[in-house]
N, C-alpha and C positions, 0 to 999 in steps of 0.2 A: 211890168213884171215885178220891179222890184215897191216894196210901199214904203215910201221917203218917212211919211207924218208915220212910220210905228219906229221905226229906225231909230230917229230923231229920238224920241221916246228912252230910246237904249244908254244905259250908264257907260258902254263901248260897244265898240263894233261885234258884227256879228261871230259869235264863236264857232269853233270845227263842232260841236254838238250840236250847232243850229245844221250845220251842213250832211252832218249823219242825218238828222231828224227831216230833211228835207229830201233825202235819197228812200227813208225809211217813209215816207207820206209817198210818194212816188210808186216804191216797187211793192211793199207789203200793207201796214195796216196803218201806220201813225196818223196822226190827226195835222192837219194843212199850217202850216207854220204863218205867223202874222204878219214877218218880215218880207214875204214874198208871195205871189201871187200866182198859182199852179193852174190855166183854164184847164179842165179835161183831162185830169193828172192820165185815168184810166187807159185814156188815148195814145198815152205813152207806154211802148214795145219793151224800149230796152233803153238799160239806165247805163253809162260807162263812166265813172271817176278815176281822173289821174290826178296823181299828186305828183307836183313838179315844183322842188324847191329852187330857186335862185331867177325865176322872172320877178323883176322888180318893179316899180314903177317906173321909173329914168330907160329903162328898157323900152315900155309904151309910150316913152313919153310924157308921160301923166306929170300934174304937177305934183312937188310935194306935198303929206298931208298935211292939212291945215294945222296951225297951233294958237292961233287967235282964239279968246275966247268967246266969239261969236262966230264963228262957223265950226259949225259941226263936223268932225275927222270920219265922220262915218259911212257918209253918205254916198251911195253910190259913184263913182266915175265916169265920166264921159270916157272913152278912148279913141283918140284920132284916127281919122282913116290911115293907113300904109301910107299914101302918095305924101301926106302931110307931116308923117313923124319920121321917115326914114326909120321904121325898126326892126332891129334885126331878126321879129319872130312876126312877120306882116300876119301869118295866119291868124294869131289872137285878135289885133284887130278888124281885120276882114271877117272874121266869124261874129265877134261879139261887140255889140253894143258898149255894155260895161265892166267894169273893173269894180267891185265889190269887194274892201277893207274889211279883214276876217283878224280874227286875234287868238291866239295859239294860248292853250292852258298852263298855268304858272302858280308860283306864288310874286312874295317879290324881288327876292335872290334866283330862282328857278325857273327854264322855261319846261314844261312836262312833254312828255311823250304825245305827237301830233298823233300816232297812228294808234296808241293805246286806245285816245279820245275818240278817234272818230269811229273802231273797231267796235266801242263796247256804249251800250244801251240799259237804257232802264226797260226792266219787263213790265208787263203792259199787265194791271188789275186781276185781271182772270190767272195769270202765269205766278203772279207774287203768292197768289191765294191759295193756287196748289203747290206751290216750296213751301209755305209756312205749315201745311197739310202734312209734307211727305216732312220735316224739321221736327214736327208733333209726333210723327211716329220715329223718327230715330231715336228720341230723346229716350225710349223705352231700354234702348241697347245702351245708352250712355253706363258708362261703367266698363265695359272692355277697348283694350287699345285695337280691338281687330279690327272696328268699326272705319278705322283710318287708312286701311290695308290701299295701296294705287291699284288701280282696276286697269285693266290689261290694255285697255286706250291712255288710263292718262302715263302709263309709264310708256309705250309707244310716243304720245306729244311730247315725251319730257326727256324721252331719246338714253331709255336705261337698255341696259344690255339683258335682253331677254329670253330666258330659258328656251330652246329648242321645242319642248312638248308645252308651252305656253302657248308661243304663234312662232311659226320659218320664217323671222322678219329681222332675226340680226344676225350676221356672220362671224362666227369666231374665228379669230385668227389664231396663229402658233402660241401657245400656252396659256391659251383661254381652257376654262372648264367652268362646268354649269353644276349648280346644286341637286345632287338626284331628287327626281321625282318620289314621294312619299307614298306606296301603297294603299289602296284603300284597305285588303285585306290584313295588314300589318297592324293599320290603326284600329281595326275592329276589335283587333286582340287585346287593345291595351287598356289595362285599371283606367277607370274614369277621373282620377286625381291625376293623370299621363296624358290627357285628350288637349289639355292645352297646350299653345306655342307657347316656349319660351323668346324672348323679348331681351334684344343687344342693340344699345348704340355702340355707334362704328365712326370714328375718323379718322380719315388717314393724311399726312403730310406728303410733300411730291418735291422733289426738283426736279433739273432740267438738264438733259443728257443731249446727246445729236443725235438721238434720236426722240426727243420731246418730253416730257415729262414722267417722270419714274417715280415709282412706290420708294419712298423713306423710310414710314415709321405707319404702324396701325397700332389703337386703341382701341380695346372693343370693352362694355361695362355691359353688366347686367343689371334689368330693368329694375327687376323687384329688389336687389341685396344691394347695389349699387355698387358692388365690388368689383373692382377691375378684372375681367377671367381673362383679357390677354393684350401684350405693351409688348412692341418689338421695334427693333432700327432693321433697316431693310439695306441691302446693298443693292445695290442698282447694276445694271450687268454691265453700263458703260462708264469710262469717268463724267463725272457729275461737272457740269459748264457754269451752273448758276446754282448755287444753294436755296436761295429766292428764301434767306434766313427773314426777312422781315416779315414773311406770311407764314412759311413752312416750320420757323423754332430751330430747325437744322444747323448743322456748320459742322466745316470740313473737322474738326477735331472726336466730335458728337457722332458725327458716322467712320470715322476710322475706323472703329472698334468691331462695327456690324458686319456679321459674315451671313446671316438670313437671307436667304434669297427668295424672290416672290414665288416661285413653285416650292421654297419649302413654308410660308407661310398659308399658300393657300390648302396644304397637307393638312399643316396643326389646326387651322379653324373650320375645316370643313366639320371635323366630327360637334363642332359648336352650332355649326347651321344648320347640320341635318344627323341628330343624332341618335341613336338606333333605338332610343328605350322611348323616341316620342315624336310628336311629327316635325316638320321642318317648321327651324324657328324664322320670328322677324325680324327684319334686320330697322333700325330706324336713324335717320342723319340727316342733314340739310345737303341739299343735292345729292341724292344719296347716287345717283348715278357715275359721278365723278369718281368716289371711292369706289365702287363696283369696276369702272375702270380702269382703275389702279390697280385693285387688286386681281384683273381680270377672271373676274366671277359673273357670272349670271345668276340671278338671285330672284325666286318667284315671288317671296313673302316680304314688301317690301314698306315703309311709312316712311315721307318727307317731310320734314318741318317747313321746308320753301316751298311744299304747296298745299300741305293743309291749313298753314295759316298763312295772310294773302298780304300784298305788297298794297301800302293805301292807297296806290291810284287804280290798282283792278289788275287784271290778266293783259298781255302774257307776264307782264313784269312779276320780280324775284323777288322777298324782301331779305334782305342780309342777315345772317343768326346774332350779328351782333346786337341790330336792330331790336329783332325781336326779344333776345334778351331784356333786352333796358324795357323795351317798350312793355310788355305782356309778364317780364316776371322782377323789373326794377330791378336788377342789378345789370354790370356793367362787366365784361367779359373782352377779351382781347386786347387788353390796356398796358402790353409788354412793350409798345412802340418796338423799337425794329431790332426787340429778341424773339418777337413772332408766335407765332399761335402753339397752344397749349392743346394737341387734339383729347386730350382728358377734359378740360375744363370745356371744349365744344360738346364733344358726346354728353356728361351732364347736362350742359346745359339745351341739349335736345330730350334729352329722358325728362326733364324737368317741363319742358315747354308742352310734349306729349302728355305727361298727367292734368297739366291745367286743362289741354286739353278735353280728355275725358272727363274731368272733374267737371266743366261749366257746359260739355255740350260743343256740337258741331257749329253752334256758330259762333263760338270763343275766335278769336284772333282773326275775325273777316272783317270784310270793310264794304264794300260793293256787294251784299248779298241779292239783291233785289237787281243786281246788272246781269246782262248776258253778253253773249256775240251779236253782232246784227245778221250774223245768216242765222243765227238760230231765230233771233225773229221772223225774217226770212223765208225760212225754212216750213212756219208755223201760221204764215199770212191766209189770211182763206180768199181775198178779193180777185188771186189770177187763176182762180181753177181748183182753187181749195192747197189744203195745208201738202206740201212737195211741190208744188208748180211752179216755184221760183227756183230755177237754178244759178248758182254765182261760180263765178271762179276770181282767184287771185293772181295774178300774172307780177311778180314783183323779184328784186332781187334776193338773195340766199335762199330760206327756204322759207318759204312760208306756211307750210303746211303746218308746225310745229312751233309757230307762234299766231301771228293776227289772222292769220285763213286756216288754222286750224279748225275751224266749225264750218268753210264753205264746204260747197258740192265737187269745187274740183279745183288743183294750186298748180299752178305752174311755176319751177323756180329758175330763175337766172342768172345770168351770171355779168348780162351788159345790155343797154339801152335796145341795141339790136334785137337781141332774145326777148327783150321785152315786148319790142312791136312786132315779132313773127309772133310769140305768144299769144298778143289780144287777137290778131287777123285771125289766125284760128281757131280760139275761143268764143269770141264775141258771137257770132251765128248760133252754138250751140247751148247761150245762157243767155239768162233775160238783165243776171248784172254784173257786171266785171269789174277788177280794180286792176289799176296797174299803177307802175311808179318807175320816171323818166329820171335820173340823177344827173346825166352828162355835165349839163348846166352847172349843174351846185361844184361839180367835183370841180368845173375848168376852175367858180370861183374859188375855191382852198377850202368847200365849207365842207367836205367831208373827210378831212383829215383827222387821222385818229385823235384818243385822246391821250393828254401828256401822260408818259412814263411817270410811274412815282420814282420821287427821285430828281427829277427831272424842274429845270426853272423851265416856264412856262412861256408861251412866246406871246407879248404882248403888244405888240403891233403885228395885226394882220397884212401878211403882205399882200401888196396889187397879183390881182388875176393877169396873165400875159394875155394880151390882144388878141392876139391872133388864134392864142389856145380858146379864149370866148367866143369869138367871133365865128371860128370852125364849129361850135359845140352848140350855140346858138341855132346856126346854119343847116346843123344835123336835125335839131330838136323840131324845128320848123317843117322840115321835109316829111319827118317821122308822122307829125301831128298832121300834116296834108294828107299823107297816104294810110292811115288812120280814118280819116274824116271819110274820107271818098270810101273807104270801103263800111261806113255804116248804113246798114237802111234806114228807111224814112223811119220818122217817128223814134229815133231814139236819141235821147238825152243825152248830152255830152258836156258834164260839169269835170272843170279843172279846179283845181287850189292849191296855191303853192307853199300854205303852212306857217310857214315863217320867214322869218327874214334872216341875216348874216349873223348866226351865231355862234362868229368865232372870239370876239370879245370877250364876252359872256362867258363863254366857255372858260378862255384865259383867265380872268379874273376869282372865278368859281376855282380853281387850280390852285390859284394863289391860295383863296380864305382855306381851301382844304389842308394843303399843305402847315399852313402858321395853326389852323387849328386843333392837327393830329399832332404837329409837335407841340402844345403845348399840353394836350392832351396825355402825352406818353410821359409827361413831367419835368418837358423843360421849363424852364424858366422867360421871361420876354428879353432880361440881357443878357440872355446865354445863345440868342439866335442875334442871328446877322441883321438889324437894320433893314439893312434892302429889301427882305422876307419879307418883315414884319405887314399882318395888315392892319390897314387906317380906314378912322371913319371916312374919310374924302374918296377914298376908293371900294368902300361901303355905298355912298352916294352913288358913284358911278356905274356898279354894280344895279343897283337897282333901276340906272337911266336904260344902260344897255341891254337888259332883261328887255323890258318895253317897248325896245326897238327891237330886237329879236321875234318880239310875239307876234310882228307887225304882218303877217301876209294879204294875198286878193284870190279873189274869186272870182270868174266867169263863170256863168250860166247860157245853157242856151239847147234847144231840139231842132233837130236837121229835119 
């Protein structure tokens, strides 16, 4: 199955896109990958990929990978029979042959998103030819910001609070209100110099009440004059627990004074959103969803900066407006260190990022224009019956529908390994490819512990996994994968990979550089920080040993 002499060949092991491109040869159209050997790919019903991080080699047994520079780390695995390795997940080697070294996408401080990679694709010749086609005719409209308006799915994926006569698909709760809808007969009436929306960036600051997060302060600018048309402090209906002044600008002195309350601010801006001499304006922000939260508004007419211009490793990922700042207009925003955000100097620099916008054209600020989702490939395969014959679902935790299985046929979200295997058992029959995602494993080890608190010293020895919490979770995982197995029919595919390896290190470290960086960033000085902070090249070094061993995952292959 697998071909050693092209492997061998390889500057590393086989990457998560060789593993997408090898599900995508399989169920839709892509072309036979070198590194493995598919007889009869056609033959194959139904494709299932789990990702399952924290099976490791010492788990199967396996030896470590090689570091000599004469044998090759790449190369496929033997895996001991069960009777022979005592391991605590005997299904993997009872099912599969080999163990297959796979290497997680990075740079060399970073390890990248496994499921970004293996979710998104290049389109295929004939697809690139008709975006550069539909690209050639947008460019005709370049010149208007309408062009960037979110269309009524991507603010559904993007989870904005949605106007009631848009789609019945968000619930407003107590002191929500929605923008009225804009007559068509009203607009008929009006001077053709009145037919355009007017154009506001919007930010708003939040702390944090017991009851979660509360509106503080809104900025709103106007697009064309650049003049501020409205700056308020908000009082929050509860007392305020965390000012969270290092992001939000706020503090308890700064909001004394504010007696605005969010039903009297959403009073004074309504007649700005939807005002009677013209139709309902746009509102434009980075996340704009967040502030529409805040300010508990639904809002039809709406442009994001976090997703008209794109994060550079592709969808679902976010890029930050500091980022883009620096990146797409060279200057450097948010640099108060922890006197905290400026939502004037955000809003600008949203108005600002939307004219480059228009100014260079819809594909100013992408990166992955030429990617998609792989059910939109998928989707568009003609070799099972023509283009819709592939159905997929996503069976995974949170929600998937609204990030990496937003483009399947059908998501199922969870909430625990359990839910995930009743999930596929039901799924699996009714779609030809499924994904799911087992974590138990990783969690016993500690590797899905959040990430440090800013603020916060970072922990830098990862602590041991308790036995018994692995060895139960282990124990689950194996059983899960059995009764899984047994209910697949014949002829379908059942590829595992586990992604990565223990990136809790990595993580810590990556904490540290962040932390010494943003403080030196906000303008301390290096003897004005603690020593113990500080970061060094030797754990520079480090950093980049641990990255590497992070990327390190395996692969089984194999059709029942």
């Amino acid at each position: 199955m697998y071909v050693n002499g092209e492997i061998v060949k390889r500057k590393d092991a086989v990457h998560i896109n060789d593993v997408r491109d090898l599900v995508l040869h399989i169920v839709a159209d892509a072309p036979p990958p070198n590194w493995v050997k598919v007889e009869h790919a056609r033959s194959i019903e139904k494709v299932v990929t789990l990702l399952i991080p924290g099976i490791l080699p010492s788990t199967l047994a396996l030896p470590p990978l090689p570091t000599s520079a004469t044998v090759n780390p790449n190369i496929p695995l033997s895996i001991p029979l069960p009777a022979e390795s005592h391991t605590p997940i005997p299904f993997i080697a009872s099912t599969y042959s080999h163990a297959c070294p796979t290497r997680a996408p990075g740079d060399q401080t970073r390890m990248y998103s496994v499921l970004s990679e293996f979710f998104q694709c290049q389109v295929t010749p004939q697809e690139r030819a008709k975006r550069q086609a539909q690209r050639a005719s947008q460019r005709a409209f370049d010149g208007t910001p309408a062009l960037y308006l979110l269309t009524l799915r991507e603010m559904i994926e993007n989870e904005y609070p949605i106007p009631s006569y848009m789609a019945d698909v968000f619930e407003k709760g107590p002191g929500w209100i929605e923008t009225p809808q804009a007559s068509e007969e009203s607009l008929l009436l009006l001077p053709a110099d009145k037919l355009e929306s007017k154009i506001y960036a919007i930010d708003c600051e939040m702390c944090l009440t017991e009851d979660g997060k509360e509106l503080t302060r809104v900025c709103m600018i106007d697009y064309e004059s650049g003049i501020v048309v409205y700056d308020k402090l908000v009082k929050p209906p509860k007392p305020v627990t965390d000012y969270m002044t290092r992001w939000s600008g706020i503090t308890e002195s700064l909001l004394a004074s504010a007696t605005t309350t969010v039903a009297e601010v959403q009073a004074q801006i309504m007649p700005i959103l939807a005002p009677k001499d013209g139709p309902t304006s746009i509102l434009v922000g980075h996340s704009l969803e967040s502030d529409l939260r805040a300010l508990r508004i639904c809002h039809p007419k709406c442009i994001d900066t976090a997703v008209v211009y794109h994060h550079p490793r592709g969808r679902p990922l976010k890029p930050g407006l500091a980022w883009l700042t620096k990146k797409w207009l060279n200057r450097e925003i948010q640099t108060r260190g922890d006197s905290g955000h400026d939502p004037e100097e955000d809003a600008r620099a949203c108005i600002d990022l939307l004219r480059s916008k228009v100014r260079y054209g819809p594909s100013y600020g992408e990166f992955k224009t030429d990617f998609e989702s792989i059910y939109e490939r998928m989707g568009r395969a003609s070799g099972r019956g023509g283009p819709g014959s592939v159905r997929s679902v996503v069976v995974d935790h949170g929600n998937p529908g609204v990030m990496h299985g937003s483009k399947a046929s059908s998501n199922v979200p969870c909430t625990s390994d359990e839910e995930v295997l009743d999930g596929l058992l039901q799924a699996i029959p009714a779609h030809e490819y499924a994904f799911g995602r087992f974590t138990g494993v990783a969690d016993a080890l500690g590797w899905l512990t959040p990430k440090t608190p800013a603020g916060e010293t970072p922990v830098v020895t990862p602590a041991e996994p308790s036995p018994v919490v692995l060895a139960n979770a282990q124990a689950t995982l194996n059983n899960q994968l059995v009764t899984l197995y047994a209910s697949l029919p014949a002829r379908t595919a059942l590829i595992i990979f586990t992604g990565h390896s223990d990136p809790r290190r990595m993580a810590s470290l990556n904490a540290r550089k962040s932390a010494f960086e943003s403080a030196i960033r906000s303008g301390k000085k290096a003897e004005d920080i603690d020593k113990a902070d500080w970061w060094t090249a030797s754990e520079g070094r480090e950093l980049e040993e641990e990255v590497e061993k992070a990327k390190r995952g395996l692969l089984f292959l194999g059709v029942k």
